[in-house]
N, C-alpha and C positions, 0 to 999 in steps of 0.2 A: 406829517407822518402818514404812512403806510401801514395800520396795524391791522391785525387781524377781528380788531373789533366789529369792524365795520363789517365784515361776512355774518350771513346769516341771519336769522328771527331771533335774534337777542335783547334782551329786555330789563330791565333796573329796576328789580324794586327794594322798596325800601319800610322795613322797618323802624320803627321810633319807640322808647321805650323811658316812661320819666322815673331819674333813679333816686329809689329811699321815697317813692311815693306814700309810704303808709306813716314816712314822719312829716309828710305837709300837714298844717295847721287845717286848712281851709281847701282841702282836695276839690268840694266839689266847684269852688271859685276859678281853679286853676281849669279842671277837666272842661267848666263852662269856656274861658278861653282859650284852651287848647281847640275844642269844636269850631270857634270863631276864626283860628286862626289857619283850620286847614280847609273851611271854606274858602278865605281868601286865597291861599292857596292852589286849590282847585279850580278858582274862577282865572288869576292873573298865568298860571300857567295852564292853562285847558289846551295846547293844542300838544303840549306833550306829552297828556298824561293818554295814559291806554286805562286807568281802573282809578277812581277817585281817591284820593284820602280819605281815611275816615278812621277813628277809634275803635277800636279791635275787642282789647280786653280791659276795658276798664282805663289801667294809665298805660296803655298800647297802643298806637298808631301805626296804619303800612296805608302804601299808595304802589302803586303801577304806572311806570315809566316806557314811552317808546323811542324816546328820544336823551339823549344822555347831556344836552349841552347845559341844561338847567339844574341838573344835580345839585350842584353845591348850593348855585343861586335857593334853593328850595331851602337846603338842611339849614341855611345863612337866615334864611327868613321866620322859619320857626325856631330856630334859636331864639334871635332877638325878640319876638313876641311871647319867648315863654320867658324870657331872662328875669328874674335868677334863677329857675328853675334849671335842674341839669337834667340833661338828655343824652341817652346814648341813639347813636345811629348804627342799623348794619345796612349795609348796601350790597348786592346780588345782582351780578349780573350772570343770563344763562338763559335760555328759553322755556317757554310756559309750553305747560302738557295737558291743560283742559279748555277748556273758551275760557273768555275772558269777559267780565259783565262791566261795562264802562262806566256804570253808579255804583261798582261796591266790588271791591276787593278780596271781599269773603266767597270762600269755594274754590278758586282760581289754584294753580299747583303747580309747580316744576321748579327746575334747578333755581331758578333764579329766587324764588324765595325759600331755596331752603338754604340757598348762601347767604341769604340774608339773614336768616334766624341762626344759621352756624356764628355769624359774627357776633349778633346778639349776645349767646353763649359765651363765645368767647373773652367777649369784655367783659363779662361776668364775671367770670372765673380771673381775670387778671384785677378786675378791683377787689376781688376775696384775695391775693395776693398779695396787693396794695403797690400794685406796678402801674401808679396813676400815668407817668411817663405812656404809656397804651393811645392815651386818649381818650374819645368818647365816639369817636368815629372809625369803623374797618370795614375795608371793600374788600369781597370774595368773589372773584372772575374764575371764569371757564376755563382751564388750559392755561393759564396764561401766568404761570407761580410769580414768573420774575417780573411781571409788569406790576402784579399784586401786590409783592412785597415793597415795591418801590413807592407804589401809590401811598400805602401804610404806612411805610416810614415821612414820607411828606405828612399824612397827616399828624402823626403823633409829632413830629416838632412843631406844626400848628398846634396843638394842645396846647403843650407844654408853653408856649408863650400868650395863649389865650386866657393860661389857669392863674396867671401873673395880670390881669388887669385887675384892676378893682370894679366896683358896680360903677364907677361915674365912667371913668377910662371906657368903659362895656357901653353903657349908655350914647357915650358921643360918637364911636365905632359902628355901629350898629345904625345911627342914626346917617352916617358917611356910607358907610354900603347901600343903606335902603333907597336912598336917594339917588345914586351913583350923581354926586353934583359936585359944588366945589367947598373949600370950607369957609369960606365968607358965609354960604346959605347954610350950611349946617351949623356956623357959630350964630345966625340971625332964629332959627330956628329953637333953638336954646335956652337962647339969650343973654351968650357969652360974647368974648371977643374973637375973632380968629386967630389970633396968636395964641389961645389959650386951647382951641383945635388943634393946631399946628402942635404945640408942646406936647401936649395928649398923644397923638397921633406918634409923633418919635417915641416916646416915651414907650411907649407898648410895643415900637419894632410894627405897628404896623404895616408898612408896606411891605415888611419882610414875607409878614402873615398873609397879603393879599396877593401876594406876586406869587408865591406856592399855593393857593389856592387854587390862583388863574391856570398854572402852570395844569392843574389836577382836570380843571375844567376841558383844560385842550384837548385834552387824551377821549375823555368821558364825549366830548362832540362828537366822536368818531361814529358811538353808537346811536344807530337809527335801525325801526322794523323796518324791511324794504317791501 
């Protein structure tokens, strides 16, 4: 593809936001491995990030992207580290209009996160509507309505078949992504059989769900700061 992403100082970032936080039992258990898990984060993807992760407001997290092809790989990985824990994502692409401090995300300004915080917003106000159908993930691009709205609509049919796993189903999923391996080693790691992967794995429309994801990924490589 040819898209116009690839022009220009455009940049991803992304906020994180964990929802109905003031009904976790044990917030500050989760907040402690939330910190753990966007250190990892930080460290396993460092060369794409332009501004860390880091906890923002309490149960709020945003990072700074300069590279777009790790996107999902990211939002995939703090999901499963915070699972069951839900999380909304917004995702901002558009350029930054102050410096940028490469330990901390705080102070930093321009379009691209306040397209972020618009999506924020917006999944808000669609779960106050109870149009879980939405998602938990929306990306707001520059210019770009129809590529936006297309991307949004792949994610929300990833929801909708996500919101259908159960915690074990989510478990063995999660554990198949992180590894990108095969299921014989995701069933050894378990301590299942692999045919009991395999079953899981149809059963959830997985590959439907990772083939639209991929498909999301392609687009998102385009962007790079030049």
């Amino acid at each position: 593809m040819n898209l116009p992403l690839s022009e220009g100082m455009l940049y991803i970032a992304i906020i994180g936001d964990i929802v109905n936080s003031k009904k976790i039992a044990d917030r500050c258990k989760v907040q402690k491995q939330l910190a753990e898990t966007l250190n990892i984060v930080n460290q396993k993807y460092k060369d794409d990030i332009a501004s860390k992760f880091m906890i923002t407001l309490g149960d709020e997290f945003q990072g700074l992207l300069k590279c777009g092809r790790n996107t999902i790989n990211i939002i995939q990985e703090i999901e499963s580290k915070l699972h069951p824990i839900k999380i909304r994502f917004g995702i901002g692409i558009g350029k930054i209009s102050t410096p940028i401090n490469p330990d901390m995300p705080l102070g930093a300004d321009g379009p691209a996160y306040h397209n972020a915080r618009r999506m924020i917003d917006e999944l808000k106000k669609l779960e106050k509507k109870n149009m879980t159908s939405a998602g938990n993930i929306r990306i707001c691009i520059d210019k770009l309505k129809e590529l936006e709205i297309l991307i949004n609509s792949i994610l929300s049919l990833c929801s909708v078949l996500k919101s259908k796993w159960t915690n074990r189903q989510a478990e063995i999923i999660y554990d198949f992504l992180e590894h990108k391996d095969s299921q014989t080693n995701t069933a050894k790691r378990l301590g299942i059989a692999q045919s009991s992967v395999n079953k899981v794995l149809s059963a959830a429309n997985f590959y439907t769900y990772k083939n639209s994801l991929e498909t999301i990924a392609k687009i998102l490589e385009e962007i790079k700061v030049k």
